[in-house]
C-alpha positions in Angstrom: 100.9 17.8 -92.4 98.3 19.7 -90.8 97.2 19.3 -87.0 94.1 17.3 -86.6 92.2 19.3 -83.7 91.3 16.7 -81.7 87.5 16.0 -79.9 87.5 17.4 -76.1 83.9 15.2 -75.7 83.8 13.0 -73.2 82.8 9.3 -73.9 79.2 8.6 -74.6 78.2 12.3 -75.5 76.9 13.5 -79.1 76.4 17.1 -78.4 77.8 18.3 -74.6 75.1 20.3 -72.1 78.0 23.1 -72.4 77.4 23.4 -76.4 73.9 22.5 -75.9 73.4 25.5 -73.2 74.6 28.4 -76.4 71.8 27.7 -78.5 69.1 27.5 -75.7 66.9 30.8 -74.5 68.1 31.3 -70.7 66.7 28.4 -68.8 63.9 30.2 -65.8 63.4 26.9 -63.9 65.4 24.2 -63.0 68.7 24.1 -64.4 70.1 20.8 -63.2 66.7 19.1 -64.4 67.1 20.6 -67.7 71.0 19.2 -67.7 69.9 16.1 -67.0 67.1 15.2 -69.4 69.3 16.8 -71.7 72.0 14.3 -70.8 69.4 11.3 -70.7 68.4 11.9 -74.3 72.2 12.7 -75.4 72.9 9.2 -74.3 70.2 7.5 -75.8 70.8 9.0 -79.0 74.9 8.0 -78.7 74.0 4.6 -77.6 71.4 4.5 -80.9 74.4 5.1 -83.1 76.3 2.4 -81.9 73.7 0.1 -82.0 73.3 1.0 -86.0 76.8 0.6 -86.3 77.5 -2.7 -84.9 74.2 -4.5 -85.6 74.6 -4.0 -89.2 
């Protein structure tokens, strides 16, 4: 039986800043801000999900 690789993501995240941060252009402003919108949105897509799932 083959080794599942298991999910390092943290609870309530979709796509981590850390994955995120590889497919963006270097960031010139404020890094943090960007991180944390970034976050914001993450969550409200994750949260989304689970209101699809368990709602219907």
């Amino acid at each position: 039986m083959a080794e599942q690789e298991q999910s390092k993501r943290a609870p309530g995240v979709c796509i981590p800043w850390e994955e995120k941060l590889k497919e963006l252009p270097p960031i010139k402003g404020d890094s943090e801000l960007v991180k944390r919108v970034w976050e914001d949105v993450d969550g409200l897509g994750y949260v989304y999900i689970w209101h699809c799932l368990v709602s219907f």
